[in-house]
GUSE-554371 format. One record per residue (C-alpha): residue number from 1; residue in three letters; x, y, z. Coordinates in pm, 1 decimal. Layout:
N
+------+------+----------+----------+----------+
: resi : resn :        x :        y :        z :
+------+------+----------+----------+----------+
:  NUM :  ALA :        X :        Y :        Z :
...
+------+------+----------+----------+----------+
This chain:
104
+------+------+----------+----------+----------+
: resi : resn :        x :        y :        z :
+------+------+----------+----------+----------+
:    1 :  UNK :  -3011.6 :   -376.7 :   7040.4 :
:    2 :  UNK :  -2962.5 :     -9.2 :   7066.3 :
:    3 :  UNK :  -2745.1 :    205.5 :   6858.2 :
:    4 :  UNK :  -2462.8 :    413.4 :   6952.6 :
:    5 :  UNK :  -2359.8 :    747.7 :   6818.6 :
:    6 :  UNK :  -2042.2 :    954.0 :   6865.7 :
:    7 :  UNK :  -2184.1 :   1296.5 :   6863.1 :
:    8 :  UNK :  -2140.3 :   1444.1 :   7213.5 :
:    9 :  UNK :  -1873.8 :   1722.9 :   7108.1 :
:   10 :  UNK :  -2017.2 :   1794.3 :   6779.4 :
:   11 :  UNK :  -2198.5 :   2143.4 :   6695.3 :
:   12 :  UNK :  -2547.5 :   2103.6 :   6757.5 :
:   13 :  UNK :  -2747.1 :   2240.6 :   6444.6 :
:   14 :  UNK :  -3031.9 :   2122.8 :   6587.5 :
:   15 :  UNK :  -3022.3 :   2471.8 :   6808.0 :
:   16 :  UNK :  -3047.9 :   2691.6 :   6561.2 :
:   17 :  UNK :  -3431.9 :   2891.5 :   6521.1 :
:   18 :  UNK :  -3378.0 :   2805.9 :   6148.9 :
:   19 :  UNK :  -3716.5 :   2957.0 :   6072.6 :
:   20 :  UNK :  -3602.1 :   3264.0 :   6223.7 :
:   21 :  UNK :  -3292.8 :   3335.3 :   5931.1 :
:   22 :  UNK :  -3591.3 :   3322.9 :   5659.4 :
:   23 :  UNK :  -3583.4 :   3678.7 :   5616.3 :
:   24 :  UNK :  -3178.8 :   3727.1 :   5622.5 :
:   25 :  UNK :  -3181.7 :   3455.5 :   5327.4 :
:   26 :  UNK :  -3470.1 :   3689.5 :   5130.7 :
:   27 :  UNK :  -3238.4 :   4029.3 :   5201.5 :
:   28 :  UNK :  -2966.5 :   3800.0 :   5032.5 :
:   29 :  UNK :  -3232.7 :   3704.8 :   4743.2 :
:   30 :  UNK :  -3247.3 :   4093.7 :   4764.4 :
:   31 :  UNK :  -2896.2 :   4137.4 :   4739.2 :
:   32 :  UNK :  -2821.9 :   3885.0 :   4496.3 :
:   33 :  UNK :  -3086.9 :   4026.9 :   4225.1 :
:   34 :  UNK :  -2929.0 :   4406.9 :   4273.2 :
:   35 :  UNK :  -2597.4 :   4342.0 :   4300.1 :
:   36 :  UNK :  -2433.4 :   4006.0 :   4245.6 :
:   37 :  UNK :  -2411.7 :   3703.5 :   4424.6 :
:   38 :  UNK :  -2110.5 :   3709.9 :   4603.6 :
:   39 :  UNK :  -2091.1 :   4099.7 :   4587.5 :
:   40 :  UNK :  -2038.1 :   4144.8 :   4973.0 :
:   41 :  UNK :  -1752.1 :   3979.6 :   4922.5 :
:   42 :  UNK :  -1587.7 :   4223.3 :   4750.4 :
:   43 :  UNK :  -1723.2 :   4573.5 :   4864.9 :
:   44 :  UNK :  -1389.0 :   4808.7 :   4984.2 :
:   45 :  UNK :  -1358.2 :   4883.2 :   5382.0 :
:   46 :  UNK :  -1634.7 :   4602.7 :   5470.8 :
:   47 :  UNK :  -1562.3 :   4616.8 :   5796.5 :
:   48 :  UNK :  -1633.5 :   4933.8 :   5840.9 :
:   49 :  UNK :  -1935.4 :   4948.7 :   5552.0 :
:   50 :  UNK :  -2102.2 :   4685.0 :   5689.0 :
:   51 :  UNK :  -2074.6 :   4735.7 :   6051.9 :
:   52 :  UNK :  -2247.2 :   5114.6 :   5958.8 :
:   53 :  UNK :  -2469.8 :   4930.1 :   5740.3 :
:   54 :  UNK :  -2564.6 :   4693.1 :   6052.8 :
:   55 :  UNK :  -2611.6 :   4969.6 :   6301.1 :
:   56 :  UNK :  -2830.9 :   5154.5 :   6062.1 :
:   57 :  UNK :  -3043.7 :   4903.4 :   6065.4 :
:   58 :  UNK :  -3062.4 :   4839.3 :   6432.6 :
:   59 :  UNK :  -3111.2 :   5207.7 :   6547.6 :
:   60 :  UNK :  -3436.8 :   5218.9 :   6235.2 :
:   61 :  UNK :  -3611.1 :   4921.5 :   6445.1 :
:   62 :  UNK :  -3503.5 :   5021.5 :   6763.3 :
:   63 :  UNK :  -3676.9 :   5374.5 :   6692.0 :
:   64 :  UNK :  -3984.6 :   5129.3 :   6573.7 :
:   65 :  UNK :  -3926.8 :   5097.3 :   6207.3 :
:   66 :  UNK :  -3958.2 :   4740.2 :   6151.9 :
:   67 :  UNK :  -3945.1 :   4684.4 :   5755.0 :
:   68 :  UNK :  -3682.1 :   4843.2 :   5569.9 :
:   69 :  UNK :  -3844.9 :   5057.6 :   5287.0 :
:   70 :  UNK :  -3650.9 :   4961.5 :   4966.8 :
:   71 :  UNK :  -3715.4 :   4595.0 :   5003.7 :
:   72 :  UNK :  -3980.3 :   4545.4 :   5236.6 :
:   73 :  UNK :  -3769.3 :   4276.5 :   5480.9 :
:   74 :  UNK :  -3735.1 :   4343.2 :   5833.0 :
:   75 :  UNK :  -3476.8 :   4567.8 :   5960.3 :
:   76 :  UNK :  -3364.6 :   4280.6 :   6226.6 :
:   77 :  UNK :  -3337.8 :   4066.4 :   5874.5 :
:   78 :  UNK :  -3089.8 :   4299.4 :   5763.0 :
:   79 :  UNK :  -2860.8 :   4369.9 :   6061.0 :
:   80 :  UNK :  -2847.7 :   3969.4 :   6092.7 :
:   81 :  UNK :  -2701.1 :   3970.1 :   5715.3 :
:   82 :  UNK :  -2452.4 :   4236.8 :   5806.3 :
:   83 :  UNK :  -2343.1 :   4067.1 :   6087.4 :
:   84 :  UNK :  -2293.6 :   3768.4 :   5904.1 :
:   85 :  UNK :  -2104.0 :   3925.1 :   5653.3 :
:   86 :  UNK :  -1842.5 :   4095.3 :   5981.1 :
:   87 :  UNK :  -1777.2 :   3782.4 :   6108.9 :
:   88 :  UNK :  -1677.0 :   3650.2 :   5731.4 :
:   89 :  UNK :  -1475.7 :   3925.3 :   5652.0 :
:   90 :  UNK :  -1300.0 :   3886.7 :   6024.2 :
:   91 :  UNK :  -1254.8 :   3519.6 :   5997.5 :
:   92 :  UNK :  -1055.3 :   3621.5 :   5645.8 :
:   93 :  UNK :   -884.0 :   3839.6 :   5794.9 :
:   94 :  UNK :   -733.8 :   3626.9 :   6066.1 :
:   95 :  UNK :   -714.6 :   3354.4 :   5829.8 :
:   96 :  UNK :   -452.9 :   3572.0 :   5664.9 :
:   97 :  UNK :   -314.9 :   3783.5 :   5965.3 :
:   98 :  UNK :   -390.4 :   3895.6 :   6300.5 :
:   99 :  UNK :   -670.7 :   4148.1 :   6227.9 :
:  100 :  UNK :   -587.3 :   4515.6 :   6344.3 :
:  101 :  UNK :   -851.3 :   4697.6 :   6581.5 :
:  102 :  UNK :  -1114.7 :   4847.6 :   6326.3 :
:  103 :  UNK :  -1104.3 :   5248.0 :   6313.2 :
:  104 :  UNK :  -1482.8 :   5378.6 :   6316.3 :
+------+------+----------+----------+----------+
């Protein structure tokens, strides 16, 4: 007999490089132990914060710094937690209202 499963249209999680986001969740151990918790979810203008945050990060390992000096985690480690923090804040946002274009 062989089993059937309905899982066609469902997301497949089974994609994601999950070995890859070990380093975002130690810049969030980081995080955590210097701030709080759940502090990026209350820092003022995150948008804009955390998309300069992001592309500080990105320019430091495009110009070949890898590790981020203050807590030794890979500068690619830290854009991807920025990035992930964006897409939270946005998804609030629209939750509550059509988001307006982001001043930079």
């Amino acid at each position: 007999m062989t089993g059937i499963k309905h899982d066609h249209e469902k997301p497949r999680w089974d994609l994601l490089p999950l070995s890859t986001l070990e380093g975002a969740v130690r810049v969030l151990t980081f995080g955590a132990g210097k701030y709080s918790p759940d502090n990026w979810m209350h820092v003022p203008d995150p948008v804009r914060r955390y998309y300069a945050a992001m592309m500080r990060h990105l320019t430091a390992w495009q110009s070949g710094e890898l590790v981020d000096p203050e807590t030794g985690e890979g500068h690619l480690d830290h854009a991807i937690c920025c990035l992930l923090f964006l897409r939270w804040h946005d998804e609030r946002a629209r939750s509550v209202q059509a988001r307006p274009p982001v001043e930079f």
